[in-house]
KEPA-769744 format. One line per 4 residues: their letters; for each residue z, x, y of N, C-alpha, C. Coordinates in steps of 0.2 Angstrom, whole numbers, plus 5000, padded with zeros to 4 digits. Last residue first. Layout:
A	Z/X/Y/Z/X/Y/Z/X/Y; ...
***
This chain:
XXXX	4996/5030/4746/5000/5038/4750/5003/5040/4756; 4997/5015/4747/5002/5018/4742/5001/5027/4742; 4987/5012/4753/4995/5010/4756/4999/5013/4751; 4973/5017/4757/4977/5017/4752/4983/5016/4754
XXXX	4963/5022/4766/4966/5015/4767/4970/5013/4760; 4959/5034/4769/4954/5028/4762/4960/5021/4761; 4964/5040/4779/4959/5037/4779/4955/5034/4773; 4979/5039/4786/4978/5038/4775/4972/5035/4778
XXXX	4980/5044/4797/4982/5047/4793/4982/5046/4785; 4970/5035/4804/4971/5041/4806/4974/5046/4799; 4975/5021/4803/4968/5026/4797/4966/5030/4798; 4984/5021/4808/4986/5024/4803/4980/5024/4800
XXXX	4977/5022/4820/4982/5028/4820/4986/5029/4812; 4973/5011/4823/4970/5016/4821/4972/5022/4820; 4984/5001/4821/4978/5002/4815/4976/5009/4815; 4989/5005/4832/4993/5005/4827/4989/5008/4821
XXXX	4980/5002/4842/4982/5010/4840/4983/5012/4836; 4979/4987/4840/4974/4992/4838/4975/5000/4839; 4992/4985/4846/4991/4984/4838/4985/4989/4836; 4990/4992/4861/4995/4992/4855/4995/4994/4847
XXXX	4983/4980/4863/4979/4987/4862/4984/4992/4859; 4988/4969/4862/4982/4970/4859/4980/4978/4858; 4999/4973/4873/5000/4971/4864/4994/4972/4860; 4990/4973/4882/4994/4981/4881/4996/4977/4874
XXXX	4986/4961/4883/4982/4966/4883/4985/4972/4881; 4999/4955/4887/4997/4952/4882/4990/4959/4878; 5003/4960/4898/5007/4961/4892/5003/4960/4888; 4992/4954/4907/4990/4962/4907/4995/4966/4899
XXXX	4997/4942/4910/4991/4944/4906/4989/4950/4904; 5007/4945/4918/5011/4944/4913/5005/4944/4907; 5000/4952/4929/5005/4957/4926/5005/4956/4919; 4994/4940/4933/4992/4946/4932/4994/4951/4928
XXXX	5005/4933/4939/5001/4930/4933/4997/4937/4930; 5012/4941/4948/5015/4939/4941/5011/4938/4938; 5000/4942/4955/5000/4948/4953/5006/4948/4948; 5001/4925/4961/4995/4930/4956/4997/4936/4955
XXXX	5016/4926/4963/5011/4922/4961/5007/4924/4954; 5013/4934/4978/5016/4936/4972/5013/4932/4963; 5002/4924/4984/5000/4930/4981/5006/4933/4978; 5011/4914/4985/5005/4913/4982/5002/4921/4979
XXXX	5020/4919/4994/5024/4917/4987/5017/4918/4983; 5020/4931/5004/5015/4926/5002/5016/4927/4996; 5030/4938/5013/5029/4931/5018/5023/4927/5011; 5033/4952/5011/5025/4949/5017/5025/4941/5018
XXXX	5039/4951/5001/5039/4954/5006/5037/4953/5013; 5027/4947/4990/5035/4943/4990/5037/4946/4998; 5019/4956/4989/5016/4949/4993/5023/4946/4995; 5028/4966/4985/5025/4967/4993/5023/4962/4997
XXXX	5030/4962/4972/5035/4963/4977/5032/4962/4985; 5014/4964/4967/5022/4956/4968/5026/4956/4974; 5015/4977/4967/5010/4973/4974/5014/4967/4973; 5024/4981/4957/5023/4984/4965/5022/4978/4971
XXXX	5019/4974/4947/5023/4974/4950/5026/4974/4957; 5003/4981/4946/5004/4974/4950/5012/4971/4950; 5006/4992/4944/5007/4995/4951/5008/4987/4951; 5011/4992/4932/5014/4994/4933/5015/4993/4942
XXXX	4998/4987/4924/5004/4983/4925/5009/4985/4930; 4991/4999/4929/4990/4993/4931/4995/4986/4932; 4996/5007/4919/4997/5007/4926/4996/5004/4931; 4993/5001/4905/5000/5002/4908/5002/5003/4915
XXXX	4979/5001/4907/4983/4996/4906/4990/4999/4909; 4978/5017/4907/4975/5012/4912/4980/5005/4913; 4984/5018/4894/4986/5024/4898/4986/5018/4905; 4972/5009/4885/4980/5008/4886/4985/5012/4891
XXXX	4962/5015/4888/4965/5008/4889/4971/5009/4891; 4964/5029/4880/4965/5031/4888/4964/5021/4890; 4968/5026/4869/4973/5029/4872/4972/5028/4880; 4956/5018/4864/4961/5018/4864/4967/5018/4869
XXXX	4948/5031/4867/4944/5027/4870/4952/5020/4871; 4953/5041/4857/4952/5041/4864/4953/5036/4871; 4947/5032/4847/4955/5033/4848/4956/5037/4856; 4933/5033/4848/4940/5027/4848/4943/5028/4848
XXXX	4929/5047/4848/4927/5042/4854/4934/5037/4853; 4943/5058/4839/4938/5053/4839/4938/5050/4844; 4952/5071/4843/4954/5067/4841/4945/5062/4842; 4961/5086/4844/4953/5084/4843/4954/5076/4840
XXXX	4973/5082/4858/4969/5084/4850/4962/5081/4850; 4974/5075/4867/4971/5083/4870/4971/5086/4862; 4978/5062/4866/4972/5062/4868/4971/5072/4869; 4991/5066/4858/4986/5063/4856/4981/5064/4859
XXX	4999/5071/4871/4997/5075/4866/4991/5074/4859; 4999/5057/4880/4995/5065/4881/4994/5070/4876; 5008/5051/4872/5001/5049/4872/4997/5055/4875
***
């Protein structure tokens, strides 16, 4: 992803890559903090940061897809499936 985002590349794709960069670390720490509440004694608040997490999957597919598109009207921008 870092090689994408340091080409000349367009606001959206950018705009894409750098969601999704965020998204990913976000999933990433609220695993962390899962733990920590699990650790600390507060099921509840593990809980939330599984619910969190497992919402955060669903947004990284979302944005996933939308790189996907954009990335391939990156490369056949007249949207011709057959080049």
């Amino acid at each position: 992803m870092r090689e994408l985002r340091e080409e000349r590349v367009d606001q959206t794709l950018q705009n894409l890559l750098k969601a999704l960069t965020l998204n990913l670390e976000l999933q990433a720490r609220y695993r962390v903090f899962e733990f920590e509440a699990s650790q600390d004694g507060h099921p509840e608040g593990a809980r939330l940061f599984r619910d969190l997490r497992d919402a955060k999957d669903e947004q990284i597919k979302v944005l996933m897809d939308g790189l996907r598109v954009r990335l391939g009207d990156a490369v056949n921008p007249a949207g011709d499936p057959f080049d």
